[in-house]
C-alpha positions as CSV (number, residue, x, y, z in Angstrom):
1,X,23.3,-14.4,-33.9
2,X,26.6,-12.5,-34.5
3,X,26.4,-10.7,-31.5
4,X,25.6,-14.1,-28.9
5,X,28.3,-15.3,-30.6
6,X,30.5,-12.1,-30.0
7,X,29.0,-12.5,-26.1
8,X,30.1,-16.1,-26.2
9,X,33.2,-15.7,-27.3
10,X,34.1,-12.8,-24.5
11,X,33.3,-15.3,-22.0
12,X,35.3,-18.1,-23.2
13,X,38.0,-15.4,-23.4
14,X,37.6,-14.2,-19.8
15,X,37.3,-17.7,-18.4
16,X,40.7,-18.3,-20.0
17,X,41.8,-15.1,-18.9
18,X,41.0,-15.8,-14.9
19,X,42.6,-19.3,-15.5
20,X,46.0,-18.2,-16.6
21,X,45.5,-15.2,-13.4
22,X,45.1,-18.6,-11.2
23,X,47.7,-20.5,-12.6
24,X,50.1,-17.3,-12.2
25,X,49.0,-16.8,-8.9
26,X,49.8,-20.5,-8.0
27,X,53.0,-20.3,-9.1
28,X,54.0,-17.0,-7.8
């Protein structure tokens, strides 16, 4: 349980992470 949590959390953290990449790259 912890550890699909863990795997969940990851990838709601690197979805945010390629997000904010996007929106920088937008408004470079």
């Amino acid at each position: 349980e912890f550890v699909e949590r863990d795997v969940d959390a990851k990838g709601a953290a690197d979805k945010a992470r390629v997000a904010a990449e996007a929106a920088a790259a937008e408004a470079a």
